[in-house]
C-alpha positions as CSV (number, residue, x, y, z in Angstrom):
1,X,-7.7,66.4,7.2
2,X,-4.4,68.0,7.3
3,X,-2.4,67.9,4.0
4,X,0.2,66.4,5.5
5,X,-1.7,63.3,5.8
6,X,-2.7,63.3,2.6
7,X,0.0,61.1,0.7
8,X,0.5,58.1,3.2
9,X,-3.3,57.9,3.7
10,X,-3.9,57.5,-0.1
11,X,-0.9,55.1,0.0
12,X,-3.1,53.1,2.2
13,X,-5.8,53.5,-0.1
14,X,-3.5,52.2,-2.6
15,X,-1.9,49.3,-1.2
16,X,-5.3,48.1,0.6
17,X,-6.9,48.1,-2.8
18,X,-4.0,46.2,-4.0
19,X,-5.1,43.1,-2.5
20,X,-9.1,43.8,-2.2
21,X,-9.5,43.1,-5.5
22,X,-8.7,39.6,-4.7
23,X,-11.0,38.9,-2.2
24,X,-13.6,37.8,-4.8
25,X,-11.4,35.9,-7.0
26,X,-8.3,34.4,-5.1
27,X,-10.5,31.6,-3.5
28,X,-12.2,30.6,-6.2
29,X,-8.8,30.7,-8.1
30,X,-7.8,28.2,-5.6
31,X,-11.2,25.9,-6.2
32,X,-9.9,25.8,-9.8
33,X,-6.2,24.2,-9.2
34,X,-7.5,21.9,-6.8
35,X,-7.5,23.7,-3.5
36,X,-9.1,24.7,-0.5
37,X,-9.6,25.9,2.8
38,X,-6.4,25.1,4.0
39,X,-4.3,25.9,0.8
40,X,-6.2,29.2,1.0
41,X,-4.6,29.6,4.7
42,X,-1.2,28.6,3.5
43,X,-1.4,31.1,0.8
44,X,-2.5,33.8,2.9
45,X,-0.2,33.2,5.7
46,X,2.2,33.6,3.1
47,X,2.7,37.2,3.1
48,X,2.8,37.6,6.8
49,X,4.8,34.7,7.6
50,X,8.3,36.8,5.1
51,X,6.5,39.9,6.2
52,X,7.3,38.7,10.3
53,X,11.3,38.7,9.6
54,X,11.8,42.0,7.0
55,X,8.8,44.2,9.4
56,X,11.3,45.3,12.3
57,X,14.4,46.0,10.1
58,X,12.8,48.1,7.9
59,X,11.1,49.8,10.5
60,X,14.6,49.8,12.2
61,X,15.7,51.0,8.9
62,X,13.4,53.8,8.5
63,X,14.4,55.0,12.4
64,X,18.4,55.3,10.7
65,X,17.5,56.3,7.4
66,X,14.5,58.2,6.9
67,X,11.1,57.3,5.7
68,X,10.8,58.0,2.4
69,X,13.5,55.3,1.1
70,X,12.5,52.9,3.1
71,X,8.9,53.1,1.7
72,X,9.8,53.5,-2.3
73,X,12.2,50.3,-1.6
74,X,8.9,47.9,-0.4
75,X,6.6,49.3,-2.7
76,X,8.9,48.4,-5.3
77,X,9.1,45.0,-4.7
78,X,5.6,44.5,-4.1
79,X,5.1,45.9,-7.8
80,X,7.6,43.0,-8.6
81,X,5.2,40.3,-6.7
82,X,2.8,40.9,-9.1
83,X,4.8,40.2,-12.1
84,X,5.3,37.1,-10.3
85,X,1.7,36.3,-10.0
86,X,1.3,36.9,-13.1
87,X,3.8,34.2,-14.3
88,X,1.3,32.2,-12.2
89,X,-1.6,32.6,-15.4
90,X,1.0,31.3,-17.8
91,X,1.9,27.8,-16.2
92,X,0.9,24.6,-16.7
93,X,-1.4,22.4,-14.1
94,X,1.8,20.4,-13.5
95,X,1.5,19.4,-10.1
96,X,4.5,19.3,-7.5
97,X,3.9,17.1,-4.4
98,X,0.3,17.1,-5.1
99,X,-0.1,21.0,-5.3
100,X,-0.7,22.7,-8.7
101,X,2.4,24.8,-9.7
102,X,0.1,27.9,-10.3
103,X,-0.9,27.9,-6.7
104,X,3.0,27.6,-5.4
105,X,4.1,30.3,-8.0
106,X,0.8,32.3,-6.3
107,X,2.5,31.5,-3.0
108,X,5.9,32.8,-4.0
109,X,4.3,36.1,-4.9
110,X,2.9,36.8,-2.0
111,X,5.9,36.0,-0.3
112,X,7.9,38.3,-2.1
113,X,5.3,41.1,-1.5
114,X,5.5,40.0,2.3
115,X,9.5,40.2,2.3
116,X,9.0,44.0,1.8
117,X,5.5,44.1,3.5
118,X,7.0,46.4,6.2
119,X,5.6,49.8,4.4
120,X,2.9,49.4,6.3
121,X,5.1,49.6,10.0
122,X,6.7,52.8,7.9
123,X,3.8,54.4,7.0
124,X,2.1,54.3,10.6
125,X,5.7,55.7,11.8
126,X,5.2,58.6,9.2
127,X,1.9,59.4,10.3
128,X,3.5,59.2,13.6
129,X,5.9,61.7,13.0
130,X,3.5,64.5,11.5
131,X,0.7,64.0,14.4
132,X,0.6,65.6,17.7
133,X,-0.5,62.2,20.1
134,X,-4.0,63.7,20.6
135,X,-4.7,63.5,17.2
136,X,-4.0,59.8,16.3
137,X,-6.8,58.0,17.1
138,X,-8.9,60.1,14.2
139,X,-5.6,60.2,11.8
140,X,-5.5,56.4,12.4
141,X,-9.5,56.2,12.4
142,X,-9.0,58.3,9.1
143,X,-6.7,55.2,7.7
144,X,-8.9,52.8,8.5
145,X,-11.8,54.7,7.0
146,X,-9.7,54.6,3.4
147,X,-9.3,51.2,3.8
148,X,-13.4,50.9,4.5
149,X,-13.5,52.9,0.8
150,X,-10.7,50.2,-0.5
151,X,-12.7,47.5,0.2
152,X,-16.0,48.9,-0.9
153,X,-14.2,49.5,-4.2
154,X,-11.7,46.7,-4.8
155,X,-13.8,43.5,-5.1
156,X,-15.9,45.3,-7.6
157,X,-13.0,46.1,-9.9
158,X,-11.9,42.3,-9.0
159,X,-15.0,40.8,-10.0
160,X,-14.9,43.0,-13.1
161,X,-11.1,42.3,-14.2
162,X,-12.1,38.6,-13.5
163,X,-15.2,38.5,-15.9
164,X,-13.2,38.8,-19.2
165,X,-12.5,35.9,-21.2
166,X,-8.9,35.6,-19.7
167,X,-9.9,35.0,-15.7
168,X,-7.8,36.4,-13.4
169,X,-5.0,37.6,-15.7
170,X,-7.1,40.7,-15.9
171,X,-6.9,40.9,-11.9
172,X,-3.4,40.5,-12.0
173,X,-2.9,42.8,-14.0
174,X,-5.2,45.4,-12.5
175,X,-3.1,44.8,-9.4
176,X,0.4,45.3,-11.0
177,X,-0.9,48.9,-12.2
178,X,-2.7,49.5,-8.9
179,X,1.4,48.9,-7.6
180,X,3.1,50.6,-10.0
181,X,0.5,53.8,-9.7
182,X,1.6,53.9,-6.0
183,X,5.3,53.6,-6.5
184,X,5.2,56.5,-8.9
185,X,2.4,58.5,-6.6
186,X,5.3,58.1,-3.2
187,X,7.7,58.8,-5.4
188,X,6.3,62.2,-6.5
189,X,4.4,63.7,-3.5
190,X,5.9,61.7,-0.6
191,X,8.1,64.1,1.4
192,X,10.6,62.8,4.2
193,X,8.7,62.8,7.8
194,X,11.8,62.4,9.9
195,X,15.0,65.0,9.9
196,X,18.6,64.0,10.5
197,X,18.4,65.3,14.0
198,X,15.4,62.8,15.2
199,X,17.2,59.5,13.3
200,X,19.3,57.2,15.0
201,X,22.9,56.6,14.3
202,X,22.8,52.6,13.8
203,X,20.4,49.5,14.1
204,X,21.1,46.0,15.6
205,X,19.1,43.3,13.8
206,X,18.8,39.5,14.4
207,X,16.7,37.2,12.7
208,X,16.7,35.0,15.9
209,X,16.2,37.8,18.0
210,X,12.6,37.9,16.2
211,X,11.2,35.6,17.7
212,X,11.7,37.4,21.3
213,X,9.1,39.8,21.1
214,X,8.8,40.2,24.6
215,X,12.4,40.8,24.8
216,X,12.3,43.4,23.0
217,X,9.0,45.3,23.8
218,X,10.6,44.5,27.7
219,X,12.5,48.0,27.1
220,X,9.3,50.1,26.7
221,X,7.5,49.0,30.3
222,X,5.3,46.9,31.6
223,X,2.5,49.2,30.4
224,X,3.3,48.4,26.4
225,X,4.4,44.7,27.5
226,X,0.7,44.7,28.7
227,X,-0.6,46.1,25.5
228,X,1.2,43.6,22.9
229,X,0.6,40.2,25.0
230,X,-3.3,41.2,24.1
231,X,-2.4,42.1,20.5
232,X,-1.0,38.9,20.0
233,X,-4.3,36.8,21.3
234,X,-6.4,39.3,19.9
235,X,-4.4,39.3,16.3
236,X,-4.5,35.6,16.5
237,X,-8.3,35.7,16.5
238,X,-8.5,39.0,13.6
239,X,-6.4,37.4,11.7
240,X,-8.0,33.6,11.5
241,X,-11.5,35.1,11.3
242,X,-10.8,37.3,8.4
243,X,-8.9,34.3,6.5
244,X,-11.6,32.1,6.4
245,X,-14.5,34.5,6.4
246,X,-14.8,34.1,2.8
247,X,-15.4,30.2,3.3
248,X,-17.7,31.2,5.9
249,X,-20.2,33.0,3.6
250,X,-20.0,30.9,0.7
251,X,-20.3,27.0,2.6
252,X,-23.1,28.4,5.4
253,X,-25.4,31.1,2.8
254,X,-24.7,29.8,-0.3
255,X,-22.6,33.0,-1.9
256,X,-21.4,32.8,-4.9
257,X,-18.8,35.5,-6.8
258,X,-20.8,38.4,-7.5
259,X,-22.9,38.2,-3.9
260,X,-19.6,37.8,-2.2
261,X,-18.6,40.8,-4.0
262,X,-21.8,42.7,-2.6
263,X,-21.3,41.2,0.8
264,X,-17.6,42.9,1.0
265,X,-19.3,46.6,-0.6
266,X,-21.6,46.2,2.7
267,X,-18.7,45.2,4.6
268,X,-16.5,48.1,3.3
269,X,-18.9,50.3,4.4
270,X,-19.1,49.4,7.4
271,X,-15.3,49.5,7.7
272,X,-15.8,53.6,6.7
273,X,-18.4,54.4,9.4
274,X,-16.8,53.1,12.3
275,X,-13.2,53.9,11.6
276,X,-13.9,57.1,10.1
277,X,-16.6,58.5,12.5
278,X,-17.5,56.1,15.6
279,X,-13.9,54.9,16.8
280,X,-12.9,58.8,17.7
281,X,-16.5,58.9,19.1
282,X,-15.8,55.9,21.4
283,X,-12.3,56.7,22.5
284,X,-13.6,60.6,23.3
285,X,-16.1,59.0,24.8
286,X,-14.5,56.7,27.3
287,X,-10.9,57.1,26.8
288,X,-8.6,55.4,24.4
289,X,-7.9,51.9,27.0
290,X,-11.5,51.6,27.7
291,X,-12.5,51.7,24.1
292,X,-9.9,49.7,23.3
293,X,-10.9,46.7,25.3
294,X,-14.8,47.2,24.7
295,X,-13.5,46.7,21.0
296,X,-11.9,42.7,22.0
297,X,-15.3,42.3,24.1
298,X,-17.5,42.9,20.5
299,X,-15.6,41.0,18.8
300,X,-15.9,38.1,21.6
301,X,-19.4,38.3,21.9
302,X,-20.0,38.2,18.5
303,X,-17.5,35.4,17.5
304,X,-20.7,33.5,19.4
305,X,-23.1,34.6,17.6
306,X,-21.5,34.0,14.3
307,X,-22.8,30.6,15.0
308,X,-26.3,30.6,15.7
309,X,-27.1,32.8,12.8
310,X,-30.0,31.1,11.0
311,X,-29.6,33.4,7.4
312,X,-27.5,36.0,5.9
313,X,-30.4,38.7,7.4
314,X,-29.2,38.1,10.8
315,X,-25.5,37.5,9.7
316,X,-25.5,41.1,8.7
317,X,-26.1,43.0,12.0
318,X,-23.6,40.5,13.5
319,X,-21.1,41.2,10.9
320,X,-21.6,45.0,11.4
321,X,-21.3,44.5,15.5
322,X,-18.1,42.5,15.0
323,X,-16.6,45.0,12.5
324,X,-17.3,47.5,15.0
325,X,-15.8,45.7,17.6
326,X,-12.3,45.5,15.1
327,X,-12.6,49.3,14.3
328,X,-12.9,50.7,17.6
329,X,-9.9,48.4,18.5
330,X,-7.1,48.9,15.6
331,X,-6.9,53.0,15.6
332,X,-6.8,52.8,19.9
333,X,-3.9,50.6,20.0
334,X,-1.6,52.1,17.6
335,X,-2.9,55.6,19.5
336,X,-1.7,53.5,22.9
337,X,1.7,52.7,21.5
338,X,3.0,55.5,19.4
339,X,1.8,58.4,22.7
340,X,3.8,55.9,24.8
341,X,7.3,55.9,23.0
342,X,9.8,58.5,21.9
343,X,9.6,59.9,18.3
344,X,12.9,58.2,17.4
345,X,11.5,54.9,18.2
346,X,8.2,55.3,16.5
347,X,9.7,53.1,13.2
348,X,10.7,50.4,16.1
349,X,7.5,50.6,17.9
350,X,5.2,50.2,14.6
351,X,8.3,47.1,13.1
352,X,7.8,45.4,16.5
353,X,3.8,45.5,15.9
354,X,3.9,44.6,12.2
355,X,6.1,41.5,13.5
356,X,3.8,40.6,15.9
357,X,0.9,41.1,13.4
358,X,2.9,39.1,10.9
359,X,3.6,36.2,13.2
360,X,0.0,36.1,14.3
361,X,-1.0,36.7,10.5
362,X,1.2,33.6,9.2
363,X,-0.5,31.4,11.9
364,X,-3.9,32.1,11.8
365,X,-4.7,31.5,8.4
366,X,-3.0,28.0,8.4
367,X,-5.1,26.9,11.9
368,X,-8.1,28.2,10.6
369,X,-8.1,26.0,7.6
370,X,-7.6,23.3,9.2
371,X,-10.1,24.3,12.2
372,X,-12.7,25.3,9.9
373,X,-12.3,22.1,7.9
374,X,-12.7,20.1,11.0
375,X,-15.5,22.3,12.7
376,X,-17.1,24.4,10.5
377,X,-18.9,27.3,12.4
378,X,-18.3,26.1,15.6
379,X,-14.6,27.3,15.0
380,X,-15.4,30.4,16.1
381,X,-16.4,29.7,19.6
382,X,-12.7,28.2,20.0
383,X,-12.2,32.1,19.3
384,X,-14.0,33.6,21.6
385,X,-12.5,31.4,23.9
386,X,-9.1,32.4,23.4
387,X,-10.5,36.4,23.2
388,X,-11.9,35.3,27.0
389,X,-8.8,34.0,28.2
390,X,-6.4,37.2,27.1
391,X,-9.1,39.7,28.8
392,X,-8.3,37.4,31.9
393,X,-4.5,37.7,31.8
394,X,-4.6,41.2,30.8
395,X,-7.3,42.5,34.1
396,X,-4.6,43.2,36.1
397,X,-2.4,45.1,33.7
398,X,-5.3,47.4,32.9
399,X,-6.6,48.3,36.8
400,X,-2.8,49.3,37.4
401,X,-3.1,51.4,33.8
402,X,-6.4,53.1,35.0
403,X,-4.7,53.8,38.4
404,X,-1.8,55.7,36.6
405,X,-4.0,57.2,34.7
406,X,-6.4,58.3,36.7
């Protein structure tokens, strides 16, 4: 790996393990106030949901004013959402319209951190601007594999930090160091990606023009039109899965804390293979568009299976296919989209798909708390439906792709 890379992937490293060590403890936080499935999805869709409007004008930002400020600015306030959450441990059970005050103060935080949640559109721009566009699907392969190691690592250090005698204040603050380590790391050894001479020379922002993502993605072709009406089905689906995975585990095996904990260390490294070494291997192997959609037919297929598993021995291939299936198709589309676009626009290109994450993001979690409270397992064929149905609409888009080409 180039030691370019370097910084922004252990920023990823950093900010991923941020929130991984909350995987084991933030739903059982939840169980103690009172909560549930579908106060876990309004929590979660939190972040995304602030994250949707402040994406695209930072990465609009970022496109006028370099990278480097743009990134130190979000990082900093998502230091600041943890001093929030904090404030969370000190509170009372008061209850405000039947919902514990803890869990709305836990709610706030994460929509401050969401508010400058676009580092992520930044630092995908960055490694944008220091890649040559046949080496992005293994620098973005390479990302995903730090994440794998994040997520291997972070629900252990959660599950620790939540054992002492004062619950998840250790977590908390675990996180707020984890934050404030990052900051100071960008701060020191992050270099500006993007000269004076490739910026541009003003923005246009709406909020109401946020909500047009076709609109705007309308200016880079029918090919990238093609590309984000999938992302958004297919986000839709990532996004709702992953929310309510947790529930999943615990409700249909049984889990409790410390086996979740292990369940997410398997999962993590899964996450490391298949970014890391079998998504370059796959898009080598059959091009970036056709790995890319054999990634959404995985996940499909497996969404299936997920019910008809009969124990957690046959969960765990099933899990591993459908990780797969999400790690062959992350690295390919942000290879698809940043080849396709000028290196001016790579901080609008990346905004416009953290938005569309976002507004996926702040969606899913909500509906799949309230699907999963109404159908259990059987949500997840409602899933595979929806993963069905954008294949379909996309066919025709990806012949005339293959045609072009070819």
């Amino acid at each position: 790996m180039k030691k370019i890379y370097i910084p922004i992937v252990f920023l990823t490293f950093v900010n991923t393990l941020n929130f991984t060590v909350l995987i084991p403890v933030l739903p059982f936080i939840i169980q103690t106030y009172g909560g549930g499935p579908i106060t876990y999805g309004i929590i979660l869709s939190a972040y995304p949901f602030f994250q949707f409007f402040a994406a695209p004008l930072l990465g609009n930002l970022s496109d006028v004013y370099g990278r480097r400020p743009i990134l130190l600015i979000s990082q900093a306030g998502t230091v600041l959402s943890w001093v929030v959450f904090i404030m969370a441990y000190f509170l009372r059970n008061y209850s405000i319209l039947g919902i514990a005050l803890p869990l709305i103060m836990i709610f706030l935080s994460r929509g401050i951190d969401g508010v400058t949640g676009g580092n992520a559109a930044v630092s995908e721009a960055y490694l944008a601007d220091v890649s040559k566009p046949q080496e992005r699907t293994k620098v973005y392969g390479i990302t995903g594999g730090v994440l794998g190691i994040a997520l291997v690592i972070g629900p252990v250090l959660g599950s620790i930090s939540n054992s002492f005698s004062i619950g998840f204040l250790g977590t908390a603050l675990l996180t707020i160091v984890i934050s404030g380590l990052g900051l100071l790391l960008m701060y020191l050894y992050v270099p500006e990606s993007l000269g004076p001479e490739h910026r541009k020379r003003s923005i246009h922002f709406s909020i109401t023009d946020e909500f047009k993502f076709f609109k705007k993605i309308r200016k880079f072709g029918k090919r990238i039109q093609s590309l984000f009406l999938l992302r958004a089905f297919f986000l839709f689906v990532f996004s709702g899965f992953t929310s309510i995975f947790i529930f999943f585990t615990i409700d249909e095996f049984g889990l409790n804390e410390q086996q979740v904990t292990y369940l997410f260390l398997l999962i993590g490294f899964f996450i490391m293979v298949n970014q890391a070494f079998l998504a370059p291997y796959f898009a080598k192997k059959l091009g970036e568009l056709k790995s890319h959609i054999f990634g959404v037919v995985l996940v499909m297929v497996t969404q299936v299976l997920m019910v008809i598993v009969p124990n957690i021995w046959w969960f765990l291939p099933v899990i591993y296919l459908n990780n797969l299936g999400f790690s062959i198709y992350m690295p390919t589309f942000k290879t698809l989209i940043t080849s396709a676009v000028k290196r001016e626009e790579q901080g609008e290109i990346n905004g416009i798909d953290q938005s569309v994450w976002a507004a996926s993001s702040a969606l899913a979690p909500l509906t799949a708390g309230i699907l999963y409270a109404h159908m259990k397992q059987y949500m997840f064929i409602v899933y595979s439906f929806i993963l069905v149905y954008a294949l379909f609409l996309f066919r025709k888009y990806f012949r005339q792709w293959l045609a072009q080409v070819s």
